[in-house]
N, C-alpha and C positions, 0 to 999 in steps of 0.2 A: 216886601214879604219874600222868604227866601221858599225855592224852589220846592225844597221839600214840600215845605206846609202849604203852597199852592196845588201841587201834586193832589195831596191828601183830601185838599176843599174840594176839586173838582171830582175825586171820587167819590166825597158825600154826597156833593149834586147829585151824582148818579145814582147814589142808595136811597138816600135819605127823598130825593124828589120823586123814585119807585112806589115809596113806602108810603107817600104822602100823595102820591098822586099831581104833583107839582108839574106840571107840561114845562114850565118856565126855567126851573131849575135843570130838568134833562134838556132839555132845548140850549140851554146854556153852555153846558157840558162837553157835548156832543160837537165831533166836528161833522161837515154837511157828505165828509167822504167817508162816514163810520164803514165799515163792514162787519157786523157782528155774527156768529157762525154758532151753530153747535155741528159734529159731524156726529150724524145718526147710524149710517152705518158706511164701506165704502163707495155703495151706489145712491148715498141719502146725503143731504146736508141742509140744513136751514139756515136761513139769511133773513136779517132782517135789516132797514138802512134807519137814519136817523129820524127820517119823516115817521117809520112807523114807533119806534120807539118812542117818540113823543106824543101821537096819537095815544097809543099803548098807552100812557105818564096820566095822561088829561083824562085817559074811560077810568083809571082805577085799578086795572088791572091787576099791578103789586100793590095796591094799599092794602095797610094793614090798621085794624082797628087801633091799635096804639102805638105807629107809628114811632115812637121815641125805643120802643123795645124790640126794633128791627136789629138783627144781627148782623155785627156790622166790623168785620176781622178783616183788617187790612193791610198787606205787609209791603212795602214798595222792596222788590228784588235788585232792581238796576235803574241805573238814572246815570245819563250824559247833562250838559247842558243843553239838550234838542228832543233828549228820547227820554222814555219810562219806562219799566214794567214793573204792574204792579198785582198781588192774585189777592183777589175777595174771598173771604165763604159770607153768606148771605143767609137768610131764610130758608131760600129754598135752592143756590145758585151757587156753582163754584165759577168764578169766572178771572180766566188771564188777561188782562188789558193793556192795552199799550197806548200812552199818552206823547202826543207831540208839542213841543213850545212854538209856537207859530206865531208873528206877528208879538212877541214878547207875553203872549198867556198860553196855558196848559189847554189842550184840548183830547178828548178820547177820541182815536183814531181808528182801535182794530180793538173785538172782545172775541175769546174762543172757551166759550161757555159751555157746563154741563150742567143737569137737575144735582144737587147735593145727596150723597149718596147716607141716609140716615139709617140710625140702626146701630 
């Protein structure tokens, strides 16, 4: 499978197993060193690590009653052989990600999320 289309799988992991509730598929995804960030303001910042993100996956939390009609815009910016980045817009979620090739597969490494600004 060439890089790209790997790239792209493991960002659906992350959407699509949101969307679905899948623990297994974000579990998969996910490297064990994620750091995912929104900055709230410059004395605020939220963090969350891979354990809760999975946790998160398996309550529910992003399911969506019809799952298959989760919004799901995915543009890959940059790509080496090692590095990614690639920006979502989501349902509810603009998110920047940066994907590592480790051990010869894709893994999401770093997200710098916001709420989607609708309207």
């Amino acid at each position: 499978m060439e890089d790209r289309e790997e790239i792209r799988l493991r960002i659906l992991d992350y959407l699509e197993g949101w969307y679905e509730g899948d623990a297994a598929r974000m579990q998969r995804t996910l490297s064990p060193h994620l750091a995912k960030r929104r900055m709230v303001s410059q004395d605020e910042i939220w963090e969350v690590s891979k354990d809760w993100m999975v946790e998160a996956t398996g309550e529910g939390k992003g399911k969506l009653a019809v799952p298959e009609k989760g919004r799901k815009e995915i543009t890959i910016l940059d790509q080496t052989e090692t590095m990614a980045s690639v920006k979502i817009i989501s349902e509810d979620f603009d998110d920047y990600v940066h994907l590592a090739k480790v051990e010869n597969a894709w893994c999401i490494v770093n997200v710098l999320w916001d709420y989607l600004k609708k309207g």
